[in-house]
Structure formats: C-alpha cells, structure tokens
N, C-alpha and C positions, 0 to 999 in steps of 0.2 A: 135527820138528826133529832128530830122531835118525839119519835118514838124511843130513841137514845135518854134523852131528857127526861122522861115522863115513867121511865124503867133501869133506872141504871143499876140497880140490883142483876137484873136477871140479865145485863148486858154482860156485867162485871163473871157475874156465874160461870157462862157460858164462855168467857175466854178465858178464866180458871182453869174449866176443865178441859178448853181445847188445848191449853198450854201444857196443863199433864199429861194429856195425851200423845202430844207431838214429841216431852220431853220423854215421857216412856216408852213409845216405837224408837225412838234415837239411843238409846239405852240399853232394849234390848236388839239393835242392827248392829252397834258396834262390839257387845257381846259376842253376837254369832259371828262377825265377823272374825274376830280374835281366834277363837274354837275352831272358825275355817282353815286361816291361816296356821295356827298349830298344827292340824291336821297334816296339812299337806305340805309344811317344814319336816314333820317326821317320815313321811312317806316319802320326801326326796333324799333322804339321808338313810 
C-alpha cells in the first residue's frame, strides 16, 4: 500500500482506464450480441 500512498495519481489513472476499458469490451459484446441474435431471428423465420 505504500507505493499506493506515495502515487495515487497514477493508481487512480490506471483504474480509469481499465474501467473504460472493461466498460467498452462490455458495450461492444452486447452490441454484437444483439446483431447476433437479430441475425439468426430472421434466418429462423
């Protein structure tokens, strides 16, 4: 935790952008998702 303490900028940074990140692969999964499922609603019909 002392190197937490001693940098909490570049701690804070770094789960910024891992939280953008995890929140935009989740964003574009359920996109494709959808577009999947479309897909293959109209191909059953």
């Amino acid at each position: 935790m002392s190197a937490a303490v001693a940098s909490p900028r570049t701690l804070t940074l770094k789960q910024a952008a891992l939280l953008a990140f995890v929140f935009a692969t989740q964003r574009y999964r359920e996109r494709h998702a959808v577009r999947v499922r479309r897909e293959r609603y109209y191909e059953l019909s």
